[in-house]
C-alpha positions, -999 to +999 in steps of 0.1 A: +288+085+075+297+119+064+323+136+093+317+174+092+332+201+114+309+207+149+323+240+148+350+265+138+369+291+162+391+319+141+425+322+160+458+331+158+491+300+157+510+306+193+535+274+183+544+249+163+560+218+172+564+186+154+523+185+133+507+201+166+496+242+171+487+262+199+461+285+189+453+313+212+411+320+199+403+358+190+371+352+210+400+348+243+377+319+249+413+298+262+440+283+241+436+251+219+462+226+224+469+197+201+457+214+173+462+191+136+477+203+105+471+170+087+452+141+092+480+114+107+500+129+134+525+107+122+516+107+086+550+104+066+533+112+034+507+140+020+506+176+014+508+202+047+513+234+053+528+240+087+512+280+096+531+306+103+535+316+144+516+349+144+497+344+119+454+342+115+438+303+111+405+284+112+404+256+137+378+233+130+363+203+153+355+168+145+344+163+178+357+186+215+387+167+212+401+169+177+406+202+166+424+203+135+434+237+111+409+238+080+420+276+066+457+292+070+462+333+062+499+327+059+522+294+061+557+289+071+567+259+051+549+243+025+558+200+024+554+173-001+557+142+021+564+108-002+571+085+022 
């Protein structure tokens, strides 16, 4: 079963705090909360980019409850997690 996004909203980061972002949508259509940067909340390894606060992203939907960032226009940090 192939998962693909149900939809995307463009928006800008509020916060960042510990693999979650608040995105405030350009559309004012109400902030996303919970919003993913990599696929394990909790994930201790990978490659993520944590966005920069202010700055222009994609949030993507796997479902209404599991938005997740697919495109960045700037990042903060940049991590290489090995475990």
């Amino acid at each position: 079963m192939a998962y693909l996004p149900r939809h995307c909203v463009v928006g800008e980061v509020i916060s960042y705090d510990d693999g979650l972002c608040e995105v405030d949508p350009l559309d004012e259509s109400g902030n996303i909360l919970g919003v993913k940067i990599q696929a394990e909340e909790d994930g201790d390894k990978g490659f993520v980019c944590v966005p920069k606060v202010g700055s222009t992203v994609v949030v993507s939907f796997l479902d209404d409850n599991e938005p997740y960032i697919s495109m960045f226009s700037e990042v903060e940090t940049i991590l290489l997690r090995n475990g």
